[in-house]
C-alpha positions as CSV (number, residue, x, y, z in Angstrom):
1,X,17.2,-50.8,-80.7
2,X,18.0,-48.6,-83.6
3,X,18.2,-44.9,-82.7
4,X,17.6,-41.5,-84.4
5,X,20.8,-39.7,-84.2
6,X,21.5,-37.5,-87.2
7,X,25.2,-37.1,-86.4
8,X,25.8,-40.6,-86.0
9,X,27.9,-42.0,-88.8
10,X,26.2,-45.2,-87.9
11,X,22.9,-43.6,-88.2
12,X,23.5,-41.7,-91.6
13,X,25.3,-44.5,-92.7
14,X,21.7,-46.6,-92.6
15,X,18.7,-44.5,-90.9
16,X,15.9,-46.8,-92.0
17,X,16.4,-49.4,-89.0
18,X,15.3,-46.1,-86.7
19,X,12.7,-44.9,-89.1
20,X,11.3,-48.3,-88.7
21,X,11.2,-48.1,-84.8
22,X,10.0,-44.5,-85.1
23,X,7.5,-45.6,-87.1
24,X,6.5,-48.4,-84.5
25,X,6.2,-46.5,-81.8
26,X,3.7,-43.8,-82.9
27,X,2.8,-41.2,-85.6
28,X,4.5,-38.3,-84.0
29,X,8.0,-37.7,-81.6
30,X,8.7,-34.8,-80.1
31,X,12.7,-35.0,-80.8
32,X,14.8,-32.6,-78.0
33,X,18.5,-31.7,-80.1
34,X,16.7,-30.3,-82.4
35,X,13.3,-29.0,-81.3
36,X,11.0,-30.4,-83.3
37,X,8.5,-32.8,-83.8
38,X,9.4,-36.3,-86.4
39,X,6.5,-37.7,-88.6
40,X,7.9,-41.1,-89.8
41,X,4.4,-42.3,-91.4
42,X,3.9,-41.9,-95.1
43,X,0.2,-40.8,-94.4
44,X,0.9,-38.2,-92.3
45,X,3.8,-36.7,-94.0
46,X,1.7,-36.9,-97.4
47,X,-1.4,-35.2,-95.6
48,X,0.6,-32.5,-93.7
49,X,2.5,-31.4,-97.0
50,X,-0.7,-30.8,-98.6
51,X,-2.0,-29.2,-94.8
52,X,-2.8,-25.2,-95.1
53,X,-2.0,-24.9,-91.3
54,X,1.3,-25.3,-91.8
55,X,4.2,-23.2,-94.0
56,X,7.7,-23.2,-95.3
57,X,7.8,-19.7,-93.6
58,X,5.5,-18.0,-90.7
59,X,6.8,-14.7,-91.5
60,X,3.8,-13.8,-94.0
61,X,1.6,-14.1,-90.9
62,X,3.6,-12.9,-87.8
63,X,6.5,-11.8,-86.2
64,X,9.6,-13.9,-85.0
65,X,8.6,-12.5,-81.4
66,X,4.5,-13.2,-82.6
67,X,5.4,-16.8,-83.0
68,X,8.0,-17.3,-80.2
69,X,11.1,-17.6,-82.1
70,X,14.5,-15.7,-82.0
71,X,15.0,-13.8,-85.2
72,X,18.5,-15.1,-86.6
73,X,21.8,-13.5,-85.7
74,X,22.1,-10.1,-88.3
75,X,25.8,-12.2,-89.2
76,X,23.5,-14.7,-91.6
77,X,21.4,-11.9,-93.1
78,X,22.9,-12.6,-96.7
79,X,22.1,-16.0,-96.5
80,X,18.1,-15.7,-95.2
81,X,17.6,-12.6,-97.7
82,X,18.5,-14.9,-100.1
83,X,17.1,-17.9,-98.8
84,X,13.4,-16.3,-97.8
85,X,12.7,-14.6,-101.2
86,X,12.8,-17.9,-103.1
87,X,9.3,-19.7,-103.9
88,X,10.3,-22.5,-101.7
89,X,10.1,-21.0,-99.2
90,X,7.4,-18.6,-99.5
91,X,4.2,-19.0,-99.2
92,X,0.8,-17.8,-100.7
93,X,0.1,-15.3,-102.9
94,X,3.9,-14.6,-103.2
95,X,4.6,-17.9,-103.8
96,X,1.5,-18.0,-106.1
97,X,3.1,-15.5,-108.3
98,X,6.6,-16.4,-108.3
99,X,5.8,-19.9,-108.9
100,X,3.2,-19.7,-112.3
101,X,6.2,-17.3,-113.9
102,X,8.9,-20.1,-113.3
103,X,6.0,-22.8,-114.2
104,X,6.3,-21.8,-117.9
105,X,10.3,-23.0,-118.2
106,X,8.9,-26.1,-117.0
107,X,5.8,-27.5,-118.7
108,X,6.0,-30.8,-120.2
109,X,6.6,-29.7,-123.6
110,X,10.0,-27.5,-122.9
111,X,11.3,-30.5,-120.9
112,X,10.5,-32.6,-123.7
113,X,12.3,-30.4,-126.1
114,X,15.6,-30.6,-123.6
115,X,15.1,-34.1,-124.1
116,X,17.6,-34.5,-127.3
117,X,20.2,-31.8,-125.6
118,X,20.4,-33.9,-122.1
119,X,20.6,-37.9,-124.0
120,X,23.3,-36.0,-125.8
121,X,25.0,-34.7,-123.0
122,X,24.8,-37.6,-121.1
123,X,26.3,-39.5,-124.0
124,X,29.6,-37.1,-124.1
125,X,30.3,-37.4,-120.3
126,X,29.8,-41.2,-120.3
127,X,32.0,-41.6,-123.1
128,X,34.8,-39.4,-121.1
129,X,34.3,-41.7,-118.3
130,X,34.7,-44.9,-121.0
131,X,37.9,-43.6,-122.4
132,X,39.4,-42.8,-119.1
133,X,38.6,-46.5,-118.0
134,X,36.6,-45.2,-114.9
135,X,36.8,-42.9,-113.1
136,X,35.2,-40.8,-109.9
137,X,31.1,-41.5,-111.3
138,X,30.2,-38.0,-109.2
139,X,32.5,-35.7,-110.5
140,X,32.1,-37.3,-114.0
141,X,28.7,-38.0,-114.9
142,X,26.4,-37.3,-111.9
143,X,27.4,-33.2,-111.4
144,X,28.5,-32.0,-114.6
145,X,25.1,-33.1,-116.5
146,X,22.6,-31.0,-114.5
147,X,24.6,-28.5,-113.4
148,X,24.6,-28.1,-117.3
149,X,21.0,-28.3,-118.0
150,X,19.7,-25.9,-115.3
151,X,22.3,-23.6,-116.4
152,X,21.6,-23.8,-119.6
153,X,18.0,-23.0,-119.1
154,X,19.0,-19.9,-116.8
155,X,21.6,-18.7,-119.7
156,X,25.0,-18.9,-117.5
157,X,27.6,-18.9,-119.6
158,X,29.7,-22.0,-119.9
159,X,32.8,-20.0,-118.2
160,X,31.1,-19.1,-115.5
161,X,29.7,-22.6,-114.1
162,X,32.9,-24.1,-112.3
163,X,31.6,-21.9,-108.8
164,X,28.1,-22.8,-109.1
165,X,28.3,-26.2,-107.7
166,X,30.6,-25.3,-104.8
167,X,28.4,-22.2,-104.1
168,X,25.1,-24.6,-103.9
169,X,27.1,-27.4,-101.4
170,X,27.9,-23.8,-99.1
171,X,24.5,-22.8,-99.1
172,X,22.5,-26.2,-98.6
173,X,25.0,-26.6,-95.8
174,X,22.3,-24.2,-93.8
175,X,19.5,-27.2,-94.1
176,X,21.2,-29.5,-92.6
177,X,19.7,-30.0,-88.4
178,X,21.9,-26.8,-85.9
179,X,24.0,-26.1,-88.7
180,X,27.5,-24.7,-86.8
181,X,28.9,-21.3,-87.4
182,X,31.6,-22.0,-89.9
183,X,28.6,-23.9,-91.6
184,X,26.8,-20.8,-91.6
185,X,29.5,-18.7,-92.7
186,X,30.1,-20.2,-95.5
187,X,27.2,-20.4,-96.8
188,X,26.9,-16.7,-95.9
189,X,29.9,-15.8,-98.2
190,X,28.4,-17.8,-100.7
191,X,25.0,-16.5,-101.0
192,X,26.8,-13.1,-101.1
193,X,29.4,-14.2,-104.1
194,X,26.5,-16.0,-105.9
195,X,23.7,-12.8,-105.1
196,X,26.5,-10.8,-106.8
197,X,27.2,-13.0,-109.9
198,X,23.7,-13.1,-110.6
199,X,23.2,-9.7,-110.1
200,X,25.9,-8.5,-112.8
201,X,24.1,-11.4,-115.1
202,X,20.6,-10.1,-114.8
203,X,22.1,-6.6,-115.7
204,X,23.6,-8.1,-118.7
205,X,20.3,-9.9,-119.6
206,X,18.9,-6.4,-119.3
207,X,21.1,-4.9,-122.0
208,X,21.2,-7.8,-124.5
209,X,18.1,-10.4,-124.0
210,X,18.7,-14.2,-124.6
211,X,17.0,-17.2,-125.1
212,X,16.9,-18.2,-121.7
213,X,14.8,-18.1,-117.9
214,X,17.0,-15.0,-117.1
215,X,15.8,-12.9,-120.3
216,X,12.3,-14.7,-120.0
217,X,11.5,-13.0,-116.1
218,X,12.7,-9.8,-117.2
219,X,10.4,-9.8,-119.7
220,X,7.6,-10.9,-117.4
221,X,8.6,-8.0,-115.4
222,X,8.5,-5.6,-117.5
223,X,5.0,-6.8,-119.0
224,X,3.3,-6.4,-115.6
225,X,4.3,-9.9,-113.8
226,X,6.3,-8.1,-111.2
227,X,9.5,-9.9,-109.6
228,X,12.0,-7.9,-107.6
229,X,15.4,-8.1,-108.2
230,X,15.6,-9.7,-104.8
231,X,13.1,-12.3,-106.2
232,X,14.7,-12.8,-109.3
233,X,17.7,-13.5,-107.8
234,X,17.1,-16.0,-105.1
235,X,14.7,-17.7,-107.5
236,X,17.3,-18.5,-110.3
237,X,20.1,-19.5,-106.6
238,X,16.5,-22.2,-105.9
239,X,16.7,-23.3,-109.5
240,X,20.1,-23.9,-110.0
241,X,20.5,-25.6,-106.3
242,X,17.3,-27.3,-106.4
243,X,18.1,-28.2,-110.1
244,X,21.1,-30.2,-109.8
245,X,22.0,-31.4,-106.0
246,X,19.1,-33.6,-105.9
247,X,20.0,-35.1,-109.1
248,X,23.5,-35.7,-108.6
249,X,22.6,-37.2,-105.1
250,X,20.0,-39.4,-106.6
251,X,22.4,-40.5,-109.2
252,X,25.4,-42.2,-106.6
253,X,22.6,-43.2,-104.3
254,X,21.0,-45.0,-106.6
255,X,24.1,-46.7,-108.1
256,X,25.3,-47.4,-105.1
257,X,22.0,-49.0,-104.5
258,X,22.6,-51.1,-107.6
259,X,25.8,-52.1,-106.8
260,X,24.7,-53.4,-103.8
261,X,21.9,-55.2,-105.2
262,X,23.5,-57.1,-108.4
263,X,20.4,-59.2,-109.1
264,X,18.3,-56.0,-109.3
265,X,21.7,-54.5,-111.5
266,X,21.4,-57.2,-113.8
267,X,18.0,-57.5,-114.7
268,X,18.0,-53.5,-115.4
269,X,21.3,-55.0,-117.8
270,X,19.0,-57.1,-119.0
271,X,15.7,-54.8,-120.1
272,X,16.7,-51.4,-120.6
273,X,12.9,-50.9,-120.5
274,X,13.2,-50.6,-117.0
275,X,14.5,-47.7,-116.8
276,X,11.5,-45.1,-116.0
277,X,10.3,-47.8,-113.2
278,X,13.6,-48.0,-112.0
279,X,14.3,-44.5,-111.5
280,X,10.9,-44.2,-109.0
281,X,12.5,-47.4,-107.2
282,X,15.8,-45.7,-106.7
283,X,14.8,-42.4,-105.7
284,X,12.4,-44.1,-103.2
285,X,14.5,-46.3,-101.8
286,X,17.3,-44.1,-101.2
287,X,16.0,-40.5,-101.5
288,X,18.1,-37.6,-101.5
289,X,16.0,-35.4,-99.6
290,X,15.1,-37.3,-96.1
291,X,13.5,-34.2,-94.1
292,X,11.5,-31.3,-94.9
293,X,10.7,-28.9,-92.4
294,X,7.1,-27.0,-92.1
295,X,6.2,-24.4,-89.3
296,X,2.9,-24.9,-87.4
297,X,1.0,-21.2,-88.3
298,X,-2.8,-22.6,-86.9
299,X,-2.7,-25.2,-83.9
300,X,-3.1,-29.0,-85.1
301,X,-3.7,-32.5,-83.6
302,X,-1.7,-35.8,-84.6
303,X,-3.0,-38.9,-83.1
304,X,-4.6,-37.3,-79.7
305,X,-1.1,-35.3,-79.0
306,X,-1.7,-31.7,-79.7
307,X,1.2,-29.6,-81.3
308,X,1.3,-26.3,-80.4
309,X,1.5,-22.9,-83.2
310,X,4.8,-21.7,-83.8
311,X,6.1,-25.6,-83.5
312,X,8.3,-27.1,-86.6
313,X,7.5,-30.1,-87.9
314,X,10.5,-32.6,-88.9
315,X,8.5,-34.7,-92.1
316,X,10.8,-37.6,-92.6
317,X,10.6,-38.5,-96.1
318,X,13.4,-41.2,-96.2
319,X,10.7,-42.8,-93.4
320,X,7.7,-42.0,-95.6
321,X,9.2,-44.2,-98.7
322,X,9.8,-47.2,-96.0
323,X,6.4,-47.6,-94.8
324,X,5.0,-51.2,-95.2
325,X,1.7,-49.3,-94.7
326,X,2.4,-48.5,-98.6
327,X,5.1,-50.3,-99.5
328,X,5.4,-53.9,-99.7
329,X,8.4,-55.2,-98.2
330,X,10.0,-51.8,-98.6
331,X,13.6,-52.2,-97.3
332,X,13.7,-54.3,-100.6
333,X,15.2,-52.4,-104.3
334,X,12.5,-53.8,-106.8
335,X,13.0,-51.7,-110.2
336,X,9.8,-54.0,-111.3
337,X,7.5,-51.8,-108.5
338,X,4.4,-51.2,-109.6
339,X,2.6,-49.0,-107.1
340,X,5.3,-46.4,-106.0
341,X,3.8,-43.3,-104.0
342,X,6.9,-42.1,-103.1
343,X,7.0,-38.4,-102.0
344,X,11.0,-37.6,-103.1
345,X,9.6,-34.7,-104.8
346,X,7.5,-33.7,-102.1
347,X,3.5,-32.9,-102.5
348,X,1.0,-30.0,-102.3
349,X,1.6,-26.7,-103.5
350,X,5.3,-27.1,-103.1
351,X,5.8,-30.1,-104.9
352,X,9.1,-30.0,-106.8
353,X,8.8,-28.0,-110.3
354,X,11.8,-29.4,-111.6
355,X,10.6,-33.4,-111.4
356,X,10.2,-33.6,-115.1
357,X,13.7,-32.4,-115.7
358,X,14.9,-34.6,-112.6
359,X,13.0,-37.9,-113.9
360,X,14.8,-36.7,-117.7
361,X,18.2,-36.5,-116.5
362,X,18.2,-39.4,-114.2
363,X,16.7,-41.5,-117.2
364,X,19.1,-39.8,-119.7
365,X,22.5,-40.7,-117.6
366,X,20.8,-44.2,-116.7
367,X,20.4,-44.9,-120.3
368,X,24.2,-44.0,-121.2
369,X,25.5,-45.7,-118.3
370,X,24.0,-49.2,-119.1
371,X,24.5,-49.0,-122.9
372,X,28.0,-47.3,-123.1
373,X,29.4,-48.4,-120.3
374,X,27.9,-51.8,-119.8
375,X,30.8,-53.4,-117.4
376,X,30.9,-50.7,-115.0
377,X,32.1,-52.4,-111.8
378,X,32.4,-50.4,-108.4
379,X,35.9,-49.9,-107.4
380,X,36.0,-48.8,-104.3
381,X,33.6,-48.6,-101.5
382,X,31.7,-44.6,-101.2
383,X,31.8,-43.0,-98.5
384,X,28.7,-41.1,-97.1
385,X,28.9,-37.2,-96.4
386,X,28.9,-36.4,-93.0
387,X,24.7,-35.2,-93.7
388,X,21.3,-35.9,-92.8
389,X,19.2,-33.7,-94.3
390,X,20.5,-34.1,-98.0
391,X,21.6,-37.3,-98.3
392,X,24.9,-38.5,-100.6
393,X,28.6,-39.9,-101.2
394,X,31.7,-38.4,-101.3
395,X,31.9,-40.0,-104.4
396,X,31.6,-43.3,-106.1
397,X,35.0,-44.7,-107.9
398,X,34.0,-47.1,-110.7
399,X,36.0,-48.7,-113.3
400,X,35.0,-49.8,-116.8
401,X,36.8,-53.0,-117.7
């Protein structure tokens, strides 16, 4: 019997054998390490993200003491002052407001027009990776491309990117399930270095506008659409985490898939028009975000068992995208899938903003990969980071022969 463990290498080295007995033996377990209550079905998890009753935060509504939870230790107060003034975590109205400024850098058209800028891109770092014969795919192709775009769209200089990456892994460290104390104080001193950074920026921005999100939220500002400072800042730390790690994650997970599914490889080889179809398949069949957490603000019901306000709900997307309620034969990569509901980008009013520009760079690098780099070969075999929550590789070695 497959178990849910998620600090089990054997586990995080293949969770869907325990999603599927989760799944099997009912629609909701209440899971003791952690305290919370795991929703493996892809009905329910699409139904509860879309559920009222439930938030990202309960602190709009009560107290920690109202809702029977020990306020964190004052040590991480950098990291949740950052963390809780971001739209992801907000919820309604401020989340309303804070979200339809940030909408506007991301409407269909201004992701189209990055279109040109990312295939370009794309193009460059795959051709670096040609030259070199190979290389490490991560490091290479999979980080540097969004970490570009998104800071590109904010208007971070070019010098200034090399700690953004390291500052994001610091602070997503926090999501993962009891996070330990050196966990959390790293990503303490990095919400404090990146607070800072951004700070100085925004004054800059403030001096001499750009063409960027930055300038573009000041403005808002100071036309009547009012964001704190506090709120500007931890929603350009949510844009520029949010922006990249799931891209880079989806990226080696879903070569890695292909690796490991040469038939499915060589038919993508084969019809480049694929491509779109194939980057739904891979980001459901190996997504890089497996949980997302809700609070429960207003009592609710799931299948006869009753779970209680002030209860946190576990919402197991990596489950969700395995259901053969949904999906047929879903432990199965088909880049031909026609029907693909998957919820990688989650639903309701905290669906992920930034899908276009995800589905755009994932297509963008795909595209390079297969047409510049057409006998990429796996060298040597990834190994997974020690996570559950966001789910990735080390790094995947390949070699262009």
């Amino acid at each position: 019997m497959a178990a849910f463990d998620p600090w089990d290498p054997a586990f995080l080295a293949d969770p869907y054998p325990a999603y599927a007995e989760l799944r099997a033996r009912g629609r909701v377990h209440h899971y003791e390490p952690t305290n919370q209550w795991l929703v493996p079905h892809h009905a329910d998890v699409s139904a509860l993200l879309r559920d009222r009753r439930l938030g990202r935060t309960y602190r709009h509504r009560f107290t920690h003491e109202d809702f029977g939870r020990t306020p964190p230790p004052p040590e991480h107060e950098p990291f949740h002052t950052l963390n809780d003034h971001g739209m992801l975590d907000l919820e309604p109205p401020d989340h309303t407001r804070i979200r339809r400024l940030v909408s506007k850098a991301f409407t269909p058209r201004t992701v189209e027009r990055l279109g040109p800028y990312v295939e370009a891109l794309a193009g460059e770092l795959v051709d670096g990776l040609v030259r070199r014969g190979g290389g490490d795919l991560l490091a290479e192709v999979a980080e540097p491309l969004p970490v570009a775009v998104i800071a590109e769209m904010l208007g971070v200089p070019e010098s200034d990117r090399a700690p953004l990456r390291p500052w994001s892994a610091d602070i997503c460290g926090m999501y993962e399930l009891n996070p330990s104390e050196e966990t959390a104080a790293r990503a303490v001193r990095a919400s404090v270095e990146f607070s800072d950074y951004l700070r100085d920026l925004i004054a800059a921005r403030r001096k001499e506008p750009g063409d960027d999100l930055i300038s573009g939220l000041i403005a808002a500002h100071d036309e009547g659409d009012r964001l704190t400072e506090q709120e500007m800042i931890s929603t350009c730390v949510l844009l520029l985490n949010a922006g990249h790690e799931a891209t880079v994650n989806a990226t080696v997970n879903g070569w890695w898939a292909l690796f490991r599914n040469p038939d499915q490889l060589a038919a993508l080889r084969a019809d480049h028009s694929l491509v779109p179809s194939a980057v739904e398949e891979l980001m459901r069949y190996d997504t890089p975000l497996q949980l997302f957490e809700r609070w429960v603000l207003d009592e609710i019901e799931i299948d006869g068992t009753t779970i209680p306000r002030g209860a946190e709900l576990a919402l197991l997307f990596g489950s969700a995208n395995h259901d053969p309620a949904v999906f047929t034969d879903p432990g199965r990569l088909d880049l031909t899938r026609a029907e693909n509901p998957h919820i990688s980008f989650s639903a309701g009013i905290h669906y992920c903003i930034g899908a276009p520009l995800a589905r755009l760079e994932l297509a963008a690098s795909m595209r390079a990969l297969l047409e510049r780099a057409p006998t990429l070969t796996l060298d040597t075999e990834p190994h997974r980071k020690p996570n559950f929550v966001i789910r990735g590789l080390e790094g995947l070695t390949v070699e262009i022969r």
